[in-house]
C-alpha positions as CSV (number, residue, x, y, z in Angstrom):
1,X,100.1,-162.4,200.0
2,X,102.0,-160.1,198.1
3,X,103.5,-156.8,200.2
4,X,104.9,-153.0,199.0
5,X,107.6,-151.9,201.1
6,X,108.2,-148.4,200.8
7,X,111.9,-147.7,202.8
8,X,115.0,-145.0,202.3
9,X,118.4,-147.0,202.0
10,X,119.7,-145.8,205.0
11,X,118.6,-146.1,208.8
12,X,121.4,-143.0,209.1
13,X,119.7,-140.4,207.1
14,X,116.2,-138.1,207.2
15,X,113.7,-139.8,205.3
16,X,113.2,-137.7,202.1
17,X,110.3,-138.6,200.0
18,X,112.0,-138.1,196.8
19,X,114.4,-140.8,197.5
20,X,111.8,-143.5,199.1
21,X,112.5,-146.5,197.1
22,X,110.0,-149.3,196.7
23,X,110.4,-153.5,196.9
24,X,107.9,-156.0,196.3
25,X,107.9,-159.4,199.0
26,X,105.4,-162.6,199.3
27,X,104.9,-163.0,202.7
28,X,102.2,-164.6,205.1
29,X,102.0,-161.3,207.2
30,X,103.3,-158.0,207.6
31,X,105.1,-159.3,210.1
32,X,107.3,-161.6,208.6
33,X,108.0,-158.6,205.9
34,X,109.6,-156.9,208.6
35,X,111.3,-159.7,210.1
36,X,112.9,-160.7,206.6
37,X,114.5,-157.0,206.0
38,X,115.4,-156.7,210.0
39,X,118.9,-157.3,209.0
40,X,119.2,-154.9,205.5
41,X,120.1,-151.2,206.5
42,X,116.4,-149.8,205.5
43,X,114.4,-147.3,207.4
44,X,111.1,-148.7,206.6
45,X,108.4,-146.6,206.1
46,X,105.1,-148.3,204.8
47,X,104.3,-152.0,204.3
48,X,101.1,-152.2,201.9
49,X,99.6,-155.4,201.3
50,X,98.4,-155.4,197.8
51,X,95.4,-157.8,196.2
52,X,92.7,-157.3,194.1
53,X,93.0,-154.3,191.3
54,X,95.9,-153.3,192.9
55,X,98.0,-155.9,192.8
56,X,97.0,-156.4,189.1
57,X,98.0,-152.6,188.7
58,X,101.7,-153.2,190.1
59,X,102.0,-155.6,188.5
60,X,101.2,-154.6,185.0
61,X,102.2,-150.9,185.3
62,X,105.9,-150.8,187.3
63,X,108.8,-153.1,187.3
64,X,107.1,-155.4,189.7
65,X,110.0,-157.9,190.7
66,X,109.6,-160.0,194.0
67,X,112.4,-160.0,196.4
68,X,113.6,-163.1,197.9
């Protein structure tokens, strides 16, 4: 399954939604998302699992690159 990951860059700072930056992870669960970026200094916001029409959207319409 392929995951969004909305976060802010730092755990220190308020959350600001102008600077909510996105990243795009294959992953079995949302779970293991979280448990793969437990050790990068991201204040996580939203993890949304994409398929279907959205997943063709991202995919086609931003700079979809999946994160390792």
């Amino acid at each position: 399954m392929i995951f969004k990951v909305f976060y802010q860059e730092s755990k220190a700072e308020v959350p600001v939604r102008e600077c909510t930056q996105s990243l795009y992870m294959k992953a079995d669960s949302e779970r293991e998302v979280r448990l793969n970026l437990k050790d990068k200094p991201y204040n996580i916001e939203f993890v949304q699992k994409l398929e279907g029409a959205f997943l063709e959207y991202e995919q086609n319409h931003h700079s979809f690159e999946l994160e390792q």
